[in-house]
N, C-alpha and C positions, 0 to 999 in steps of 0.2 A: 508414300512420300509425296507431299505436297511440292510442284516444281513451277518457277514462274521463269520469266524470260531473264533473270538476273540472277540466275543458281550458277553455281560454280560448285564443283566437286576437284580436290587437290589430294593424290596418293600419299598416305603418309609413310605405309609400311606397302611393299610388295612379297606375298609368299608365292614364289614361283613355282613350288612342291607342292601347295595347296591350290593352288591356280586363283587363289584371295585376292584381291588388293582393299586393306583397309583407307578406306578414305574420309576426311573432312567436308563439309558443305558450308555455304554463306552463312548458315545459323548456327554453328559452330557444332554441329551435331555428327557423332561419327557414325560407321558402319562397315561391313563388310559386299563388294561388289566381283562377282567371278569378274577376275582378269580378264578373260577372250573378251568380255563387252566393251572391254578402253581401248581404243587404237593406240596403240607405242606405249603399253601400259610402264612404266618404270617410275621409282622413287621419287615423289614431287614433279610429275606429272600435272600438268590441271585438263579438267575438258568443263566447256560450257553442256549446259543440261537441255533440250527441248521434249516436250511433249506435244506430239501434232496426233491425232485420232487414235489416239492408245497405243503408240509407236512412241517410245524413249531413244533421244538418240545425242550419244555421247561426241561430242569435237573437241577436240584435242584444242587447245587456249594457250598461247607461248608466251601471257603475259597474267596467266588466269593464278598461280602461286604468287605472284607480287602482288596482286590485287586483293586475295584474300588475305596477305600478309598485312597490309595497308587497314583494310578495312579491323580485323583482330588489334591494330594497335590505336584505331580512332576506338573503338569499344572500351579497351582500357582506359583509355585519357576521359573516356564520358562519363567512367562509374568513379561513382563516390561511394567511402561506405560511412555511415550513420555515425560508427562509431571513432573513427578518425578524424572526424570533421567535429565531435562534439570534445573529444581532446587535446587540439588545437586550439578551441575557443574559449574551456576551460582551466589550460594549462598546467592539467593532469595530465601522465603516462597513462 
């Protein structure tokens, strides 16, 4: 996993029996992280991401779920798709 100083990781799902937590990233890509590595790991959780000399280190972000929520709905408003825009112009369904 490539991490820059602007990663955000947000819990989507916590399996406390599997000690899991599936979580989302800035580039909308998901995965599975053992739980023990998130501090106060629980359901929409966010932690900021750092990589400093091969040490990954997870911080808990009390505003890091609204922000990736933010960012997920400017990505919608920016995509257009090809084919909806050519039947509005054309005034085909």
């Amino acid at each position: 996993m490539s991490v820059n100083a602007e990663q955000l990781l947000v819990i989507d799902v916590l399996d406390e029996d599997a000690g899991l937590a599936d979580v989302e990233d800035t580039r909308g890509r998901t995965f599975q992280l053992p739980a023990e590595w998130l501090p106060a790991a629980a359901d929409g959780a966010a932690y900021r991401v750092a990589v400093v000399g091969g040490t990954v280190t997870f911080t808990p972000d009390p505003d890091g779920a609204r922000l990736l929520r933010e960012r997920s709905k400017q990505t919608l408003l920016d995509f257009t798709d090809e084919n909806s825009a050519g039947q509005e112009e054309g005034g085909q369904p």
